[in-house]
C-alpha positions as a Markdown table, in Angstrom:
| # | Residue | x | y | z |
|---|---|---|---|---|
| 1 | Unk | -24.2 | -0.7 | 15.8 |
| 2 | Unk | -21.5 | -3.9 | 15.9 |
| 3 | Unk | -17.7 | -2.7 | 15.0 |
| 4 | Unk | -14.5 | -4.3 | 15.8 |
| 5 | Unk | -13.8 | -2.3 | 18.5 |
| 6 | Unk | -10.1 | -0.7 | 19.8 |
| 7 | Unk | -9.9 | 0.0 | 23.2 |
| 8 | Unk | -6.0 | -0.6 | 24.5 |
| 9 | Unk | -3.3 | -0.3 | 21.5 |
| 10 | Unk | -1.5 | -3.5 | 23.1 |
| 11 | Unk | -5.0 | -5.9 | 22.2 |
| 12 | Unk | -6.8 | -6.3 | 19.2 |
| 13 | Unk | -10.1 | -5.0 | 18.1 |
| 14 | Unk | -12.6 | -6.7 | 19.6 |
| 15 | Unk | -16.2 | -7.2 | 17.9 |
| 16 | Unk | -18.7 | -5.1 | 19.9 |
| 17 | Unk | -21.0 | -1.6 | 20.5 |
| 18 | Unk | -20.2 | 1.6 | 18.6 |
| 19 | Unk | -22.6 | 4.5 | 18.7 |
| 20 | Unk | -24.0 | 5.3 | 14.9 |
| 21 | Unk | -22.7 | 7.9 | 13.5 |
| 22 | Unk | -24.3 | 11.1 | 12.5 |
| 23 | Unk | -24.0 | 13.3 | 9.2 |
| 24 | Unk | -22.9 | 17.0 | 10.2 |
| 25 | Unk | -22.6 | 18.8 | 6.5 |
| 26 | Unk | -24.1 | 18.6 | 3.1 |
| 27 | Unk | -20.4 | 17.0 | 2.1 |
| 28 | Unk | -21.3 | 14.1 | 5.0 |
| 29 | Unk | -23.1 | 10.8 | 4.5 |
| 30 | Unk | -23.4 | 7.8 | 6.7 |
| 31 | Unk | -23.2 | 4.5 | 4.2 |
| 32 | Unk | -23.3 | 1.3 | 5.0 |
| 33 | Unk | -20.4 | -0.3 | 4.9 |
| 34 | Unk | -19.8 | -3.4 | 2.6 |
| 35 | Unk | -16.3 | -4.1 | 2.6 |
| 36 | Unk | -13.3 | -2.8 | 4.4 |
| 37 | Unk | -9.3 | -3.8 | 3.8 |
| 38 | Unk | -7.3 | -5.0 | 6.5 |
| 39 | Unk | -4.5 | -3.3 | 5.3 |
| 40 | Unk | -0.7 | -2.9 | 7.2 |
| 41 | Unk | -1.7 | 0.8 | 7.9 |
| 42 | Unk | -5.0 | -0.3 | 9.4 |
| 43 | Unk | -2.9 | -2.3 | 12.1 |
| 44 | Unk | -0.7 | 0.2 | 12.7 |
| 45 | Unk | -3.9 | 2.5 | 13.3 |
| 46 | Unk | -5.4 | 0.3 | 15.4 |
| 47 | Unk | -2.3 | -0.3 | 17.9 |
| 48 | Unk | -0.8 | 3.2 | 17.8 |
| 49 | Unk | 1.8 | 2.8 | 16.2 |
| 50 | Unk | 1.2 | 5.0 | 13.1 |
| 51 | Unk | 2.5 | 8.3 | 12.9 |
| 52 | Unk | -0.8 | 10.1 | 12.4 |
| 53 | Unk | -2.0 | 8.4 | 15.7 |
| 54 | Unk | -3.9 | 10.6 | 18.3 |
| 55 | Unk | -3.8 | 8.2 | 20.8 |
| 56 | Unk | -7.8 | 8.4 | 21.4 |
| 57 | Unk | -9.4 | 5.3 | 22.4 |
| 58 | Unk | -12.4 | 3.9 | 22.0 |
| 59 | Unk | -11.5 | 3.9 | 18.3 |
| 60 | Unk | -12.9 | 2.1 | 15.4 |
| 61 | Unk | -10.2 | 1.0 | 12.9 |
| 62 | Unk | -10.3 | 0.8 | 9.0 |
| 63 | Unk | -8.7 | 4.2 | 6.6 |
| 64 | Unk | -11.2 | 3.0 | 3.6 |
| 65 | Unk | -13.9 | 0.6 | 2.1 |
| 66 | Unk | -16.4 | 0.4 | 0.0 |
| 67 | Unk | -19.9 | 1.7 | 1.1 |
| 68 | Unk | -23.8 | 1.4 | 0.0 |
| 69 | Unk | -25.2 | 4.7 | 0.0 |
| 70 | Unk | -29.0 | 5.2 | 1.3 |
| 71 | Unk | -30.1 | 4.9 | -2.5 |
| 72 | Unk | -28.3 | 1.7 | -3.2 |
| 73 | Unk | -25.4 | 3.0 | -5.0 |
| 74 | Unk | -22.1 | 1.9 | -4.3 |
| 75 | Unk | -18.9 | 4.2 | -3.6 |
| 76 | Unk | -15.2 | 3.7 | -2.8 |
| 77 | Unk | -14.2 | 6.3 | 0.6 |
| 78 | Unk | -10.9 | 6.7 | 1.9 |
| 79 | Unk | -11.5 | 8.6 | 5.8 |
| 80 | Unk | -9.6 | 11.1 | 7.3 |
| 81 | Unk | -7.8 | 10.1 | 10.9 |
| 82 | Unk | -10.7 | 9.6 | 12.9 |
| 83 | Unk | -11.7 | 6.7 | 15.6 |
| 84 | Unk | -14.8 | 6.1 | 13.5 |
| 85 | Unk | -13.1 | 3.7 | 10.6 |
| 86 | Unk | -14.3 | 1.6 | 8.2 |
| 87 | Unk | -14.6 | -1.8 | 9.9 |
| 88 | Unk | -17.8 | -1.4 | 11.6 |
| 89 | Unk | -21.3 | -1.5 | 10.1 |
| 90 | Unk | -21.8 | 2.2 | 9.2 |
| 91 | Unk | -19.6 | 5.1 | 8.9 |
| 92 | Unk | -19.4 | 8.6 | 8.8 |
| 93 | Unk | -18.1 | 9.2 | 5.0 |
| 94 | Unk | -16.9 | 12.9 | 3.4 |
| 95 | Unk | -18.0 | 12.4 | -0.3 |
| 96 | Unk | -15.3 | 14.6 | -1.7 |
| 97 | Unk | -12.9 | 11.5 | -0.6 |
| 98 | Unk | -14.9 | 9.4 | -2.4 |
| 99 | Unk | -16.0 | 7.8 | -6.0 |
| 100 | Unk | -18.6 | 6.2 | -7.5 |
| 101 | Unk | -18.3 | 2.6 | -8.4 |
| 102 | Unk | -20.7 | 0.5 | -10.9 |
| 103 | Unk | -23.4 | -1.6 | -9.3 |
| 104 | Unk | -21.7 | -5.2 | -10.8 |
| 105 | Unk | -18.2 | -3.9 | -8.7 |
| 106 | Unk | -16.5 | -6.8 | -6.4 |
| 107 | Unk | -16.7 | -5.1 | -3.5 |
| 108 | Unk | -14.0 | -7.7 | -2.0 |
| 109 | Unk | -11.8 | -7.0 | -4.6 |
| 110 | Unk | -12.0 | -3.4 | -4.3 |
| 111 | Unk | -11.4 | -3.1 | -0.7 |
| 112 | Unk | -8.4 | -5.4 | -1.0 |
| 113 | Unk | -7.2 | -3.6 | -4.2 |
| 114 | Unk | -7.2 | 0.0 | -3.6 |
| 115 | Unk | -4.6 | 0.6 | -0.6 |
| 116 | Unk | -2.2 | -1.4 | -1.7 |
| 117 | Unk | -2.0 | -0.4 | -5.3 |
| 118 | Unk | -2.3 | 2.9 | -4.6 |
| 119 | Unk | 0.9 | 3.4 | -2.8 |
| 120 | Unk | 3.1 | 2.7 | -5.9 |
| 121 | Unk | 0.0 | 4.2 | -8.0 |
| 122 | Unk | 0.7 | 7.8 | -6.4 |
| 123 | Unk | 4.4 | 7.0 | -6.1 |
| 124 | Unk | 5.3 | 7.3 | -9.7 |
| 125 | Unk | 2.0 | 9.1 | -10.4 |
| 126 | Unk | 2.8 | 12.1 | -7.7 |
| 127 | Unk | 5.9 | 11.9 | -6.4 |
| 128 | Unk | 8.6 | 11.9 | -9.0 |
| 129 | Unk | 8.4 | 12.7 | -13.3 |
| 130 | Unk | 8.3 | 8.9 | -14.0 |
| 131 | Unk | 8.5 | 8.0 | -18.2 |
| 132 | Unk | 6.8 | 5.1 | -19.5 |
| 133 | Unk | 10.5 | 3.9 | -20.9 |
| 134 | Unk | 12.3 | 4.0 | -17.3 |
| 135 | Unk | 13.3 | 0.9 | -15.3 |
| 136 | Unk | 12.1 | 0.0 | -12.1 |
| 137 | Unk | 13.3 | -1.9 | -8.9 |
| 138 | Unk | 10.7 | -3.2 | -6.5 |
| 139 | Unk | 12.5 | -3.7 | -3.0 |
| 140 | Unk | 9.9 | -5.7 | -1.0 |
| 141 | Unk | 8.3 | -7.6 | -3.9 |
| 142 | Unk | 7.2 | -10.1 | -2.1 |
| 143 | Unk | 4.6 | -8.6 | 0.1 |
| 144 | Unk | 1.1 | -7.4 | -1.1 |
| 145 | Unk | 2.0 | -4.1 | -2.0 |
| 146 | Unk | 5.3 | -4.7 | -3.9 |
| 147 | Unk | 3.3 | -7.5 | -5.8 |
| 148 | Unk | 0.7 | -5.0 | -6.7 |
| 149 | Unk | 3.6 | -2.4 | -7.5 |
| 150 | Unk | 5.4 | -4.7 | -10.1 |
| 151 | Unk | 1.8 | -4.2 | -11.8 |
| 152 | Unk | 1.7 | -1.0 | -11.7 |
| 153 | Unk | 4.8 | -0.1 | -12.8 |
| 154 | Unk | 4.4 | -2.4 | -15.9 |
| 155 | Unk | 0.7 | -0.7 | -16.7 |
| 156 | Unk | 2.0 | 2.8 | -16.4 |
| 157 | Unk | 4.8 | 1.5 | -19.1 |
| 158 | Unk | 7.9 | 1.1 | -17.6 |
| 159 | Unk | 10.7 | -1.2 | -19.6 |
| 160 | Unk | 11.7 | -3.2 | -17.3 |
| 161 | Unk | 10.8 | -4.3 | -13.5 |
| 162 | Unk | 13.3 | -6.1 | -11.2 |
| 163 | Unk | 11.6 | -8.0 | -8.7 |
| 164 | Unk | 13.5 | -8.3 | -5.1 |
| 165 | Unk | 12.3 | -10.0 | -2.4 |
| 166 | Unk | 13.1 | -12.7 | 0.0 |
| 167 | Unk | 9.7 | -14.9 | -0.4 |
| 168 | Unk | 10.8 | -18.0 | -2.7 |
| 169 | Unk | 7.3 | -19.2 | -3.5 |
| 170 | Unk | 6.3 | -15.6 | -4.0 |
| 171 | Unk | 9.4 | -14.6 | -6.4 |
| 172 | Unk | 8.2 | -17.7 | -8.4 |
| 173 | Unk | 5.0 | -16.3 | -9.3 |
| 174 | Unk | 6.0 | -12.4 | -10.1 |
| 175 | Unk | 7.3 | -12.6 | -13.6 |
| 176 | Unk | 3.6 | -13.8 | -14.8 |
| 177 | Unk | 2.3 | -10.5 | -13.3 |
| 178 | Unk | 5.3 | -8.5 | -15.2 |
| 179 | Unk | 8.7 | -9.3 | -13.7 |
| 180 | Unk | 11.4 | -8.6 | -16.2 |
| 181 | Unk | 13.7 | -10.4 | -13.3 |
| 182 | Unk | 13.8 | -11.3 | -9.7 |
| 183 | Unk | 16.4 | -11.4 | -7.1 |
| 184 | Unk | 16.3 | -13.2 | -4.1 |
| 185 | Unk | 17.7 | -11.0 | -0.9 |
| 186 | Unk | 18.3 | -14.7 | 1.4 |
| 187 | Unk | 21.6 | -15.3 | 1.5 |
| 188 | Unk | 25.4 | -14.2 | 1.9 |
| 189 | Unk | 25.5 | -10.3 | 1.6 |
| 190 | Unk | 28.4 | -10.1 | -0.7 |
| 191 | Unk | 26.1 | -12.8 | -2.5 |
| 192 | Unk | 22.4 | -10.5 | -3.2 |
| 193 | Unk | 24.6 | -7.4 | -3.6 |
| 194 | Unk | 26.4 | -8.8 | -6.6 |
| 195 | Unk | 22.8 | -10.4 | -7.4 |
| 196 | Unk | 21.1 | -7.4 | -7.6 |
| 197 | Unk | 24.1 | -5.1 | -9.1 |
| 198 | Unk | 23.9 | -6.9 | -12.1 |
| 199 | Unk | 20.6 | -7.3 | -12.2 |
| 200 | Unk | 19.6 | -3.7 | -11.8 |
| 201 | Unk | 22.7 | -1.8 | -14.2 |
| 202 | Unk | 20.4 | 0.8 | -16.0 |
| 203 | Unk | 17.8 | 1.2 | -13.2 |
| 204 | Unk | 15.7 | 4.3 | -13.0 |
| 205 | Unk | 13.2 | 3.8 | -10.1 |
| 206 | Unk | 13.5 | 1.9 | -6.9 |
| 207 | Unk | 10.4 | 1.7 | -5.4 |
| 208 | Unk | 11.4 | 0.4 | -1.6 |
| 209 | Unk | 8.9 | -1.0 | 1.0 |
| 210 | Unk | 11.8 | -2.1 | 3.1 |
| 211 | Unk | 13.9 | 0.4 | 4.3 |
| 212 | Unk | 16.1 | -0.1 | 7.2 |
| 213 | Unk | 19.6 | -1.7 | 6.7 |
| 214 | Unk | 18.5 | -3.8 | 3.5 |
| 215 | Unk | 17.7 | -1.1 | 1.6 |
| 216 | Unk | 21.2 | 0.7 | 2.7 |
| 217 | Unk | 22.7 | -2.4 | 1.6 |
| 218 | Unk | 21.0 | -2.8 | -1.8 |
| 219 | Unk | 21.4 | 0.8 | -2.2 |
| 220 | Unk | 25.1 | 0.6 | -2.6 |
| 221 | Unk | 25.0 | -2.6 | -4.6 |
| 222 | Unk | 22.7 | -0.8 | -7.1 |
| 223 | Unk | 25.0 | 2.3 | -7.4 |
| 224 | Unk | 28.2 | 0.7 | -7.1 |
| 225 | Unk | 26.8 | -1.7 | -10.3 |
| 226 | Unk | 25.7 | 1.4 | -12.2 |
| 227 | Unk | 26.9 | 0.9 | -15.9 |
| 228 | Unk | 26.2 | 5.1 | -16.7 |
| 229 | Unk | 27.2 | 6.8 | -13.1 |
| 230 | Unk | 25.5 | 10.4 | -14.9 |
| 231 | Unk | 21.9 | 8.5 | -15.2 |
| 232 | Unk | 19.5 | 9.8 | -12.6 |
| 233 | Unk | 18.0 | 7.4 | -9.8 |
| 234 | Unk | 15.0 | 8.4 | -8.1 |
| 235 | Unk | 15.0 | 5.8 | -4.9 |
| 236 | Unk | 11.2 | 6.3 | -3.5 |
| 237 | Unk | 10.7 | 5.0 | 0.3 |
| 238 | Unk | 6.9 | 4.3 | 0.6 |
| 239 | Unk | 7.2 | 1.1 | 3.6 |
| 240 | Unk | 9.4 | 0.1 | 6.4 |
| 241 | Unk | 8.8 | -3.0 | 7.3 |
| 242 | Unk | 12.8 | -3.5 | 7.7 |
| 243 | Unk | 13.2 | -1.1 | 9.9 |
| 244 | Unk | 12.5 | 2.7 | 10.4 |
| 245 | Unk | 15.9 | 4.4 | 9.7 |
| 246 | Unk | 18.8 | 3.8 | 7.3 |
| 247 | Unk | 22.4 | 4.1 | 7.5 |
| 248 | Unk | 23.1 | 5.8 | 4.0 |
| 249 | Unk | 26.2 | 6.6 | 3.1 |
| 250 | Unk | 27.1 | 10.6 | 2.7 |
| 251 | Unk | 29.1 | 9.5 | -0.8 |
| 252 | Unk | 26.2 | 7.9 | -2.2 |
| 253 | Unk | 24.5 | 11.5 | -2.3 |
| 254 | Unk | 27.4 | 13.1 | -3.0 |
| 255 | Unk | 29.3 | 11.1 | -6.3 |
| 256 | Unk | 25.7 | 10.0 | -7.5 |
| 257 | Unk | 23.1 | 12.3 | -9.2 |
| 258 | Unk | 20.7 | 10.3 | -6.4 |
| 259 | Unk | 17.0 | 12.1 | -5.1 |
| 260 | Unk | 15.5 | 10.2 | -2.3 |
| 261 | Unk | 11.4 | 10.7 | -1.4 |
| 262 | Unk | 9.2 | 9.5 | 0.5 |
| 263 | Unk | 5.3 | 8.6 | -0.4 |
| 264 | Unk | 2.7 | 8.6 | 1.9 |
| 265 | Unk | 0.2 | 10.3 | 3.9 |
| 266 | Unk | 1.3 | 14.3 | 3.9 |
| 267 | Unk | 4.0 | 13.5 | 1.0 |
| 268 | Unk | 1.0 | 13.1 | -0.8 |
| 269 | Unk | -1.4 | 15.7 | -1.2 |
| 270 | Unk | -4.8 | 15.1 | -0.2 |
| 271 | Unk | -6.4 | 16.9 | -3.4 |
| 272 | Unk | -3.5 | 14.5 | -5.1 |
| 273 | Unk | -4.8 | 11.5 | -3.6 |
| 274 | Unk | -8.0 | 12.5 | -4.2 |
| 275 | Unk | -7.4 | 13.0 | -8.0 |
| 276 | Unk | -6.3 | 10.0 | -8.7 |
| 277 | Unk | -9.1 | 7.5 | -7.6 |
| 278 | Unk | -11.3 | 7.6 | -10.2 |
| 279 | Unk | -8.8 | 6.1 | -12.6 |
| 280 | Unk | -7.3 | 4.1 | -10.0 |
| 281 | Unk | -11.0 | 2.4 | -9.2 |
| 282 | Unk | -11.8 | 2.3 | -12.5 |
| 283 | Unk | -8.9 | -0.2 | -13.5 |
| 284 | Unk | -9.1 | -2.2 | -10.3 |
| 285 | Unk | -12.8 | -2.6 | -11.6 |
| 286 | Unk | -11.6 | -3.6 | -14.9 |
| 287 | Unk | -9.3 | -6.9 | -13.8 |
| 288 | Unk | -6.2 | -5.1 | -14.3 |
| 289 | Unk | -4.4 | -6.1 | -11.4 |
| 290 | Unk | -4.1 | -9.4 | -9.8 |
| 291 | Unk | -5.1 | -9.7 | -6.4 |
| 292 | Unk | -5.4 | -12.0 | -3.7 |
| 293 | Unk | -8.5 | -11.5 | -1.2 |
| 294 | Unk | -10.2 | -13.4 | 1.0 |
| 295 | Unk | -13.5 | -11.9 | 3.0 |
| 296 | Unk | -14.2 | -12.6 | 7.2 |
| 297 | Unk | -17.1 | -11.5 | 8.6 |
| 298 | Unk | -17.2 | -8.2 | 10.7 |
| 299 | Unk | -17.8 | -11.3 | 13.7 |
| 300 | Unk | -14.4 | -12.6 | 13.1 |
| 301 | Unk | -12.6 | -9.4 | 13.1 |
| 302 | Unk | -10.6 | -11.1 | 16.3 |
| 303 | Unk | -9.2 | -14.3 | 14.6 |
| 304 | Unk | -8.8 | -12.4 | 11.1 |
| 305 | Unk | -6.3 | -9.6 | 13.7 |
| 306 | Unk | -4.1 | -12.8 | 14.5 |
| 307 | Unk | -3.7 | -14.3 | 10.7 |
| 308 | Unk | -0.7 | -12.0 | 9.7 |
| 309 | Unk | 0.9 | -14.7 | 7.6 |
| 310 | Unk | -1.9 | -14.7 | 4.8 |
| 311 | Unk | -1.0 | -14.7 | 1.0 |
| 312 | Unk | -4.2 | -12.6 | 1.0 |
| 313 | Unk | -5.5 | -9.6 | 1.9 |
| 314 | Unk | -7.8 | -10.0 | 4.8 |
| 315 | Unk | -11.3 | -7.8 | 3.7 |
| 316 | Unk | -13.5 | -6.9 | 6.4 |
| 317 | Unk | -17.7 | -7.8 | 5.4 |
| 318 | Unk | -19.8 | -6.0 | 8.2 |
C-alpha cells in the first residue's frame, strides 16, 4: 500500500511502499484511512525527536485520524507508539482507542481538530480541579493549540481568558474566539512583564505551550503582579516550543501556594484519554471550535513536511 514513508529521522517522509497491515485480536481492525493531522507531535515522531521514540525505522508516521471501517462507518483512532501511523492508506487500529463518528462528520476537520484541542481538553479536564468561574492564561496563544485552548477554556466556563502570544495578526483575531485580553510577548522584557502583570492579577490557570526562559520570565511577572498572594495558581506545562527546561526560581515555590504539572502522554492516563473522546468528538462534530484546516493528498506528503509556517493545520487525505 502507498504511505509517507520514514526511513532516516534527519529527512522527511517520503511517499512510497508499506506492507498492509494485518488484524491480530478481536479488539484489532484495519480501516481505511480518510484523514490524518499533521500535528507538532507527528513531526517530532517522524524525526526522533519525541520522547516516546524507539528509534525503529522504516516507520510510518501519524498518532491519529479518522478511519472507514470495512462496513462504511466512520471512527476517530488515536494509535499507540508504533511505526504503522496514520498517514498511509490503511492502518492497523485497536477499537478500544477509538469512537464512532456520524456518517455527515468532516473528516478534515476532525483530524485537524482532535490533537490540538485535546491537549488543553485533558489539561483542565484531567490534570488539575479546574471550576467553571476560574481565570485562565494561555502562554503560546498564538499557535494552533493555544488558539484552540482559548476555546476550550471558555466552553468549559472559565471567567476570563488572557491571551499571550507573540503573533500580531494572530492576537488580533483571538478575542472573537473568547479572549477576555491579549498580551503581546515582542518587546522590551521589563515592557511584557509589566504587560502581562497587570493583565493577569486574579489568574487561576496558566496553560503554557512555551516553556523555556519565557515562561520563567512570565512566571515571575504573573506572581510578582498577584493582587491576593494566598490564591492558588495551578501553572500546567503541556508544549515547549521555547525551549525544553526552565530556570524557576526556588522562591516562587516557596512564598507562593504555586503547583506546577505537566500534561501529556503518560501524565495522562490512557483509560483518561480514552474517556474523554467521545465528548470531545462529539463537540468538534458540532462547530464548537474554530479551526483552520487545509487537506494535501497522501502524494504530497513531502511538500506538505516543508510548509511549517501554515495558519492551518496541514490534514493528511490518503
Amino acid at each position: 500500500m502507498k504511505a509517507a514513508v520514514v526511513t532516516d529521522f534527519d529527512a522527511p517522509p517520503s511517499y512510497g511502499e508499506f506492507p498492509v497491515p494485518a488484524a491480530r485480536t478481536a479488539d484489532e481492525a484495519v480501516v481505511e484511512v480518510v484523514a490524518a493531522g499533521l500535528h507538532p507531535r507527528v513531526r517530532s515522531q517522524a524525526n526522533g525527536s519525541h520522547y516516546t521514540s524507539t528509534d525503529e525505522l522504516p516507520l510510518v508516521p501519524g498518532i491519529d485520524g479518522v478511519g472507514r471501517m470495512a462496513d462504511g462507518s466512520l471512527r476517530y483512532f488515536i494509535l499507540p507508539d508504533t511505526n504503522l501511523g496514520s498517514m498511509a492508506e490503511q492502518t492497523l487500529v485497536d477499537l478500544r482507542r477509538s469512537v464512532p463518528l456520524p456518517v455527515c462528520t468532516d473528516a478534515v476537520h476532525v483530524a485537524a481538530a482532535m490533537n490540538p484541542t485535546m491537549s488543553s481538553w485533558l489539561a483542565l479536564r484531567r490534570r488539575i480541579q479546574f471550576r467553571a468561574d476560574q481565570q485562565v492564561l494561555v502562554l503560546g496563544a498564538t499557535g494552533n493549540a493555544g488558539r484552540m485552548a482559548v476555546q476550550v477554556a471558555r466552553h468549559l466556563g472559565a471567567k476570563t481568558v488572557v491571551a499571550a502570544g507573540r503573533r500580531p495578526e494572530r492576537l488580533a483575531e483571538l478575542p472573537a474566539l473568547g479572549a477576555s485580553a491579549v498580551v503581546s510577548l515582542n518587546g522590551e522584557p521589563d515592557h511584557v512583564a509589566a504587560q502581562l502583570g497587570a493583565a493577569t492579577g486574579q489568574v487561576d490557570v496558566v496553560i503554557d505551550y512555551l516553556w523555556g526562559t519565557p515562561a520563567a520570565a512570565a512566571m515571575r511577572a504573573v506572581l510578582t503582579h498577584r493582587t491576593d498572594d494566598e490564591r492558588p495558581l495551578s501553572w500546567i506545562q503541556i508544549g515547549s516550543v521555547a525551549g525544553p527546561e526552565a530556570p524557576i526560581l526556588s522562591a516562587a515555590l516557596r512564598a507562593f501556594p504555586l503547583q506546577i504539572v505537566g500534561s501529556g502522554q503518560g501524565s495522562v492516563s490512557t483509560s483518561d484519554i480514552l474517556a474523554e473522546l467521545p465528548e470531545l468528538a462529539a463537540q468538534i462534530n458540532a462547530g464548537t471550535f474554530r479551526v483552520g484546516a487545509r487537506a494535501v493528498p497522501l502524494s504530497g506528503v513531502e511538500g506538505a513536511w516543508a510548509d511549517t509556517g501554515s495558519d492551518q493545520r496541514i490534514v493528511i487525505t490518503p
